[in-house]
C-alpha positions in Angstrom: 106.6 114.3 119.7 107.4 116.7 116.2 110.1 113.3 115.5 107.4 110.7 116.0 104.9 112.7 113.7 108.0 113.6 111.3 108.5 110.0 111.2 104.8 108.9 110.0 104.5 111.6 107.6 107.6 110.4 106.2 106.8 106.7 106.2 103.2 107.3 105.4 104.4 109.4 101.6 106.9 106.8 101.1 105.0 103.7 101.5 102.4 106.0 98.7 105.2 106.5 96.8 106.0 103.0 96.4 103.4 101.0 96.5 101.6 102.3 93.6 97.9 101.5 93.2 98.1 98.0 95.6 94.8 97.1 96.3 93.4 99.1 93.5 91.9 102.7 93.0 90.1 103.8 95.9 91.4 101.3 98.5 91.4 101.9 102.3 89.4 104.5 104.6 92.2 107.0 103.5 90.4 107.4 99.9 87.0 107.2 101.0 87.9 110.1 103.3 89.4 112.6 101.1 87.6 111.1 98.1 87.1 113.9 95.5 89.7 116.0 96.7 93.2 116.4 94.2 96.6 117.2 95.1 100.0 116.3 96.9 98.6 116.6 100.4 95.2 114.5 99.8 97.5 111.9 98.5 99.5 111.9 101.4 97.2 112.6 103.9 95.0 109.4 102.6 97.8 107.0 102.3 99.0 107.7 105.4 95.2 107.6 106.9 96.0 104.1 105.4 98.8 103.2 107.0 98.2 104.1 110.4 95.4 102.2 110.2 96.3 98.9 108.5 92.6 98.9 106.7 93.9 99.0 103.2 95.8 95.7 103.6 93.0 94.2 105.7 90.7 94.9 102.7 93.6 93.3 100.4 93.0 89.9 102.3 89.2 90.5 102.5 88.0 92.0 99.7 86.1 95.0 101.3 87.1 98.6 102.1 86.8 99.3 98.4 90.1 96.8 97.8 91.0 94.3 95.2 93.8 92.0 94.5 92.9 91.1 90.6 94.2 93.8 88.8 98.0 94.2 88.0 100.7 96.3 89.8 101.7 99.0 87.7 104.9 101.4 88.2 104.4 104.5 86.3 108.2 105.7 86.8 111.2 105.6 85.0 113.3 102.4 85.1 117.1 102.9 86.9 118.6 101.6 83.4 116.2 104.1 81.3 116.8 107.3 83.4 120.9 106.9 82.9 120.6 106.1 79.4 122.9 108.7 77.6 126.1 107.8 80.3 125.5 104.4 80.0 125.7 104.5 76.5 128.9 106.5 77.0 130.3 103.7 79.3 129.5 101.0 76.8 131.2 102.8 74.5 134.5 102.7 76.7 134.1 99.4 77.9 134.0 100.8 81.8 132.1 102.7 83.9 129.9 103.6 87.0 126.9 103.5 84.5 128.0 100.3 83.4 128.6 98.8 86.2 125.2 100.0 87.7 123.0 98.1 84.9 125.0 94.8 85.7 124.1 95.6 89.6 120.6 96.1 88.2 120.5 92.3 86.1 121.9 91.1 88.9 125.6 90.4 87.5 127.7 89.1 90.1 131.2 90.7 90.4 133.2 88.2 89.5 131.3 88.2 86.1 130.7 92.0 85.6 134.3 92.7 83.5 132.7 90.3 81.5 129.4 91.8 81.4 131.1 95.3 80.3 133.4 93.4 77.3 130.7 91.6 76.3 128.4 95.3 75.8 131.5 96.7 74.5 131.5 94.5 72.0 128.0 94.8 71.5 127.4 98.4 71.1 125.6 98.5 67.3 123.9 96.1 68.6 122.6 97.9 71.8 122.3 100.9 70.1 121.5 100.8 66.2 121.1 104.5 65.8 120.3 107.5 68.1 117.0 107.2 68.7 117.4 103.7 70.2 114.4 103.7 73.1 115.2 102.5 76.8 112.6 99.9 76.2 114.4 98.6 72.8 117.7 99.0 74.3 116.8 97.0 77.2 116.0 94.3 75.4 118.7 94.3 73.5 121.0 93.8 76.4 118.9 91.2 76.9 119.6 89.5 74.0 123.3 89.8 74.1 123.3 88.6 77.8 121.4 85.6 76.1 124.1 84.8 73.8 127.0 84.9 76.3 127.8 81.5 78.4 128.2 83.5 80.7 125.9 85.9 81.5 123.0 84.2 80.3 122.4 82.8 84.0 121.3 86.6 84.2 118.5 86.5 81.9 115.7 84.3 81.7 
């Protein structure tokens, strides 16, 4: 029985974890319950009032239970490429590199094309990073750019 409840819990903060503010602030029975109330385990303890229940999706496709569909999906966490910006600047600088090769997973670089993919960032670097306090958003899209540029890799980019 502790594995079963274990198990909810645990699907229950990672289904809060990830879906962000679907439906909008205030969605589902599990924030009308604890509404007013702050912390980790309110969070928790609502979304996975939420789950268990399946209201927060039914008032998705309804509109009721406090839930809406019009506003836009936000992710207020760091991006995969931003958080391993410093070694995958290192790796660019190389030419190889787990970092490296982890943004090409990430734009969806096929294998046969990521040695590609890591000459053509190689070759790139200035342009990738101008000066030291390039942003992850400003690198980004400059690896955008140069994937652009490249026969290719530009399949990658749209």
């Amino acid at each position: 029985m502790k594995k079963i409840i274990a198990g909810l819990i645990l699907a229950g903060a990672s289904t809060v974890a990830n879906a962000g503010s679907a439906g909008g602030d205030g969605c589902g029975w599990g924030q009308a319950l604890f509404e007013g109330q702050t912390g980790p385990a309110s969070h928790v303890l609502a979304g996975i009032t939420n789950v268990i229940t399946g209201n927060n999706t039914f008032g998705m496709t309804t509109g009721t239970n406090g839930c809406s569909t019009t506003g836009t999906l936000s992710y207020s966490g760091k991006s995969v490429v931003s958080s391993i910006m410093n070694e995958f600047s290192e790796d660019v600088a190389r030419g190889e590199g787990e970092a490296l090769n982890t943004v090409a997973v990430v734009y969806g670089v096929e294998p046969q094309d990521r040695d590609t993919f890591a000459k053509v960032m190689h070759n790139n670097f200035a342009k990738i990073f101008p000066n030291e306090d390039v942003t992850a958003d400003e690198m980004m899209a400059s690896i955008e750019s140069v994937m652009k540029t490249d026969a290719d890799l530009s399949k990658y980019v749209a």
